[in-house]
Each structure stands twice: as C-alpha cells, then as structure tokens.
N, C-alpha and C positions, 0 to 999 in steps of 0.2 A: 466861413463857408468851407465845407470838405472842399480837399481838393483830388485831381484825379492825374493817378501813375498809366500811362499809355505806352507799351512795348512793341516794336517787333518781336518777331518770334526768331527766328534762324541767324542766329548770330548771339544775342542779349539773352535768349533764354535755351536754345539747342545748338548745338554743331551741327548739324546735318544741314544741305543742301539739298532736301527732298524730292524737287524735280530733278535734276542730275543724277542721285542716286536712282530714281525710278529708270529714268532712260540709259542710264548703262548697268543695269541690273539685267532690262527687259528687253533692249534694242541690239543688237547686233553694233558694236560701234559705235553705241550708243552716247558713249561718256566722249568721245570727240565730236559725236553728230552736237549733242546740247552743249560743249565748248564756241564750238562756229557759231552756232544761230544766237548764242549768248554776247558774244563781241558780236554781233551784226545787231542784236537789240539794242547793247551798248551805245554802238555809231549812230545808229538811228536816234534815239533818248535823245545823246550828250553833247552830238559833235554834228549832228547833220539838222537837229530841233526838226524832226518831220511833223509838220500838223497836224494836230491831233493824234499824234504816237505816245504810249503811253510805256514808259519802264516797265521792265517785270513781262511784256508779252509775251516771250522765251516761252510761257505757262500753254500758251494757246497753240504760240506754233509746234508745239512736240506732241499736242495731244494725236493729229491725226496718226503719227506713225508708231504711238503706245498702242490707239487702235487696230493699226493694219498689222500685229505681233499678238495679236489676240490678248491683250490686258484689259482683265476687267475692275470692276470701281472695288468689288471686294478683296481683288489681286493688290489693289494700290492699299487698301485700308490695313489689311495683312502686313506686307513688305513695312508701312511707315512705323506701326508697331512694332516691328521685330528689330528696325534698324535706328530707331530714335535713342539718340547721346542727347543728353540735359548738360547746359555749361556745370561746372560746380555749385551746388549750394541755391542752382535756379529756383526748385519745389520752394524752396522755406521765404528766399530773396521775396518769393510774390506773395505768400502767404505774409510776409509780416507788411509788406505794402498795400497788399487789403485790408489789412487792421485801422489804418493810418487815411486811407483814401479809395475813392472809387480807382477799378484796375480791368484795364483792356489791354486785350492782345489784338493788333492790327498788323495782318500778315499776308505777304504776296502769296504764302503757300497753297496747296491746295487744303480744302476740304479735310480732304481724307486722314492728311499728316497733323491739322488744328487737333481732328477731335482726339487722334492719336496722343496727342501730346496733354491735353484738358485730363481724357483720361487718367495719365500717368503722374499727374501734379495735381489734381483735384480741383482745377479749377474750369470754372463755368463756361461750358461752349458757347452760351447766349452771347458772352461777355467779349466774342472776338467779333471780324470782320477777315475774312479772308477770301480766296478763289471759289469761290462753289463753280464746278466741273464734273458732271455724272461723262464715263464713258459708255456707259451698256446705255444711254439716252440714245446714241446712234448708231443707224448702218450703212454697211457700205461695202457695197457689191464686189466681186471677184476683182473687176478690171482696178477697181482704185485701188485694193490691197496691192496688187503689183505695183502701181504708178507709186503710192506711200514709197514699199518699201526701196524701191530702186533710187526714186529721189533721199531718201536716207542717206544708201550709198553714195549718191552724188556729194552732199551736201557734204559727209563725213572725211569724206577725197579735197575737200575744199581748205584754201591755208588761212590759217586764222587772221584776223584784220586788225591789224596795227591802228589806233587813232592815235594819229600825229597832237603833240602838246599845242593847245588853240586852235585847230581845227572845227570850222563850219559850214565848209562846204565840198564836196565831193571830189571838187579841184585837190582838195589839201591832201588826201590820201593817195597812194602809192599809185602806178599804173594796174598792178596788179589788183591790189584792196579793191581798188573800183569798180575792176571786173566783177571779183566778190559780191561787193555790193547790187551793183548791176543785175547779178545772174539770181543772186537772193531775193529781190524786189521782185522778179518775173516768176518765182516758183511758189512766195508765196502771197503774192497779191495778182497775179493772173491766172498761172498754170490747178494752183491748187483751190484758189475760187471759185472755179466751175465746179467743183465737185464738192463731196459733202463735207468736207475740212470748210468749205467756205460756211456751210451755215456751224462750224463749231466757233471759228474764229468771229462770226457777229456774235454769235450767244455765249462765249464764253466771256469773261469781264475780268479780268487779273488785277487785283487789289494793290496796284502800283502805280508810285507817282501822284496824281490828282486824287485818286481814289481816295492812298491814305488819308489825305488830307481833308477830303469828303468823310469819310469814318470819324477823327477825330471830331467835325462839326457834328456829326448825329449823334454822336456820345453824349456831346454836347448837352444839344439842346434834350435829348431822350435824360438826361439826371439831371437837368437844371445847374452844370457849372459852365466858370466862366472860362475860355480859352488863357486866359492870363495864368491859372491856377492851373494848366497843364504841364504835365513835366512828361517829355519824350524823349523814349531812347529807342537809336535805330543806329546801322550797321552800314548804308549801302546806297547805289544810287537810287532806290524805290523811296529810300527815306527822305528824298531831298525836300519834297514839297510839303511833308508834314514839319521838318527843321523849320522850314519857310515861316509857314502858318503860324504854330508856335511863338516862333523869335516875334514875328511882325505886331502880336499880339499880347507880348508882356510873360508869356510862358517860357519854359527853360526846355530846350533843346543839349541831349547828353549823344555823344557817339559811345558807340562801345564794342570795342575792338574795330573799329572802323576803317574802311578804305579810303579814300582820301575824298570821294565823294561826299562821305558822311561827316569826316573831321573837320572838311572847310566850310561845312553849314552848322556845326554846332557851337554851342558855348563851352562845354567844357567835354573835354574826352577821359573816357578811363580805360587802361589798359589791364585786364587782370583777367586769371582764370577763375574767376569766381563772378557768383552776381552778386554778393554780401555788398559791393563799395557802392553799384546802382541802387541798392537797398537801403546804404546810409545815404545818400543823396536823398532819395525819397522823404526820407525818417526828418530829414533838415528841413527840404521842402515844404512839407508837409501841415511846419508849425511854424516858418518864416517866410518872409517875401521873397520875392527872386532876389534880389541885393544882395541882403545878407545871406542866401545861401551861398551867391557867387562870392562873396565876402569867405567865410567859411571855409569854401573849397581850394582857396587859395592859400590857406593856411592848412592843408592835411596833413593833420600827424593825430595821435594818439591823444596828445594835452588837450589840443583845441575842439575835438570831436566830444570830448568827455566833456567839456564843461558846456557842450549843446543839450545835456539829457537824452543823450541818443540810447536808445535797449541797451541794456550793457550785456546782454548776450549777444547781442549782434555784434559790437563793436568787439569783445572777445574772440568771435570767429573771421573777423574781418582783420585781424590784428596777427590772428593764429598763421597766416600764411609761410611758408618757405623759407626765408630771407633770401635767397638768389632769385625766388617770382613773387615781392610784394605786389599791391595792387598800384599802377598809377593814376595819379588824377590831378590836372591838369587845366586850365581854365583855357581855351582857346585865343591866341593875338595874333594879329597880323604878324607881326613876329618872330611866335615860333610855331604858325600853321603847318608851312611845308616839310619844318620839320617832323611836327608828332603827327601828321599824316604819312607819313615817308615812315614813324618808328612803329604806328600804328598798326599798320598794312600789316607791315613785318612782322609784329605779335598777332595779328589774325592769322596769318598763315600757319603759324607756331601753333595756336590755339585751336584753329578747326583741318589743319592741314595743307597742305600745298595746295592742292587741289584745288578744292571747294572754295580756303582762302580768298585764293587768285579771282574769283568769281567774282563781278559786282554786285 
C-alpha cells in the first residue's frame, strides 16, 4: 500500500515565521508585541494545559491588531510572497517524496503564506491544511481601532514570560510572570471579547495542536492509507500532538531542526540545512517498515544508504554538503533526548535565525 510523507511547513520546508514577520513588518512594535503573546501561548499550551487551549493561537490573537493597522488579506498574500526563504533543496525534497508516496503539508500558518509557498514549489494547495483567516471578512469601528492599537502598546511594554522547567500551575511562575499572565487572560478573553476580535477569535481555527492531528486522520481516511504508514515531520510545539498520533499508531515521527518540544516527541531527529536527509528518510520509508527504517537510520552513512536503492541523485546531493555542516540524523533515546534537543534548538536558531529560531 502507498504510503504517505506529511510535513509542517515553517521549519521542514521554509525559514520564515510568517506571522511574526507580518506583525513586525505591519505593527508598530510589532516583532515584540507577537514575542509576548507567543510565550503567553506557550504558558498557556505547555505549562498551565488550559482546557481546550490549543497551540498555535498566537495566529488569532494578532489578527485584531494587523486589523486595526489597516492590513489587508491581499497586503498579507503580497508580503508572504515577497518574503518566503525555502530551507535548501525544499522544492525537489517534496517533489521526489511525491514520486514515492502521497504528500501533505499541515501548517499552523496562515492561508495567505501555504498558497505562497504551493506557488513557489509547485505543489498542490488542495494537498495542505492550514489557518484559513480572511481579514477584509471584518469591521471594526473607530473606537476599537484605538482600543486594538493601544492595547498593542500595552501588550509590547509587557516582559516576556519565563516557563519555569515542570511548571503546571500559575503558582510555579514568577510574581511578576503571573501578573503577565493575569493581565493577558483579561485582554484577551474579556476585554477584547466584547468587541469584534471576539467573533475573529471564535471563527478563526489555527491548525495547531489537535488540529494537526485531525488533518493527518482526514488525509487519512480522504486517500484511503493507514496511520501506521505515515511518516511525519515537524519542528515545534504545534507538532506535538501529530508526533503523538503517529507514534501511537505504528507511523514514524522525524523532528527537523527541532526545539525541544518536537525532539522529545519524535523518533528520530535530523539536524541539517537541507531537506535532501528528510527525503532520504522518506525514500527508505517508503519501501520498508518502520523497523527497518529505524534500523537504517541508525547506521547513516553513505555505504549503508546505498545498498537501500535510495535515487542515487538524491543520495549525491545529500552527500554533496559542506564537511563543517553535514546533515545529522539521529534516532531519538531517552539517553541522548536532552541532549540533541539542547544541540537541536541550537542548529534551529543557526538555521532560521535567532529570532524566529527561539520561537516555538
């Protein structure tokens, strides 16, 4: 039975962190306002499990204030085109993985940045799942453009939130964090729910967390394969619950360039500027069981790749790298988790930048 390659997008197949870039392109302060409210999605997700909170929100609560700055859905579809970095060798990575198996891209991002990206790689918008987010869908009157923007300000003036290591409860974070906390809960599950940010934040739906892991079952059953025969790679904590899915199901879960969120849910991580090595994973995948790929991947080097039949143009370009930035790859143990989540992090940041990196 075919099997099926299922990707995030921003990390595994681009550098860009497309909501971040949009809000400090567009926001006044932008690029700290979506820092804070990203450690407060963080806390919320990882360390405080709020009910029915769902990774990835960051998506919903920035839209009122891309709003109240007059950005429109053709302003965002413009900017993602003009600003979208492909990891190295992404385009060809998926194209030879559709050769091989069905291929989905399941991404927190928005809309705007998928089709950007589909565009630019040739690959089939049908074939994602991500944010669908129109902003010219809503209005919003003089007085809330002030209330937006000021709260912006506010929120921007706010000190980022430290989540203490083990941390579950609000007790565990700082006197200050809390306050944070605190003051964030009332702006945007009170203050900005009376107004029309409240009906963006029910209608809008951010493809994180549960989601992806919803997406991968419609894949699913929409091609008729089995969850066992999924091979998933993701970067972050939006990934965790598709890793979950996956794993629990006989599928193979890859981090790639991961944060620590994503290395300690996966089976194997790979560290490289390139997607060529997620490609030969696939290419292995593709014609053997999980075992022996993880078999395989444990032995990576050039001899034992070659006697799998892998494209020998792949495994040439995959081989062709730097010597000072081979690719790593890596099979995931209790062992050495905290390590290659700790060495991982560190080539994310190398690889997409400090910045964005640092992002979960």
């Amino acid at each position: 039975m075919k099997k099926a390659f299922i990707t995030d997008c921003e990390g595994p197949v681009s550098k860009n962190d497309n909501a971040f870039e949009t809000a400090a392109h567009f926001i006044p302060h932008g690029a700290r306002l979506f820092t804070v409210i990203s450690r407060y999605d963080d806390a919320l997700a990882d360390a405080l499990k709020r009910p029915n909170y769902k990774p990835g929100s960051t998506l919903k609560f920035i839209m009122p204030f891309l709003k109240a700055y007059g950005v429109t859905d053709s302003d965002m579809k413009k900017f993602s085109a003009q600003t979208l970095i492909l990891i190295s060798d992404a385009k060809e990575a998926l194209e030879h993985a559709r050769k091989m198996a069905y291929a989905f891209i399941v991404s927190t991002s928005y809309e705007h940045y998928i089709a950007a990206v589909c565009k630019t790689i040739g690959f089939p918008f049908e074939n994602t799942y991500c944010t669908r987010a129109s902003l010219d869908k809503y209005r919003i009157t003089e007085t809330e453009i002030a209330l937006y923007k000021q709260l912006a300000k506010t929120i921007s003036r706010m000190p980022l939130i430290e989540i203490p290591q083990k941390a579950n409860s609000l007790q565990d974070f700082s006197p200050r964090d809390r306050k944070t906390i605190e003051r964030l809960d009332q702006i945007f599950f009170e203050e900005l729910a009376k107004t029309c940010a409240g009906k963006m934040f029910s209608e809008i739906d951010p493809v994180g967390g549960s989601e992806k892991a919803e997406a991968i079952r419609d894949a699913a059953k929409q091609f008729g394969f089995s969850l066992r025969d999924v091979m998933y790679v993701g970067d972050s904590i939006t990934d965790e619950e598709a890793f979950k899915l996956v794993r629990k199901n006989g599928g193979l879960a890859v981090a790639f360039n991961g944060n620590h969120y994503a290395v300690r849910n996966a089976e194997i991580a790979v560290l490289s500027e390139s997607s060529f090595a997620t490609a030969a994973i696939a290419d292995i995948f593709s014609r053997l069981d999980k075992q022996e790929t993880l078999e395989a991947v444990a032995e990576w080097n050039l001899e034992t790749l070659e006697t799998l039949h892998i494209d020998k143009n792949l495994l040439a370009r995959l081989f062709a790298s730097p010597p000072e930035t081979p690719p790593k790859v890596k099979i995931v143990t209790p062992e050495n988790m905290e390590a290659l989540a700790e060495e991982s992090s560190k080539f994310r940041k190398k690889v997409r930048g400090e910045t964005v990196g640092g992002l979960a």
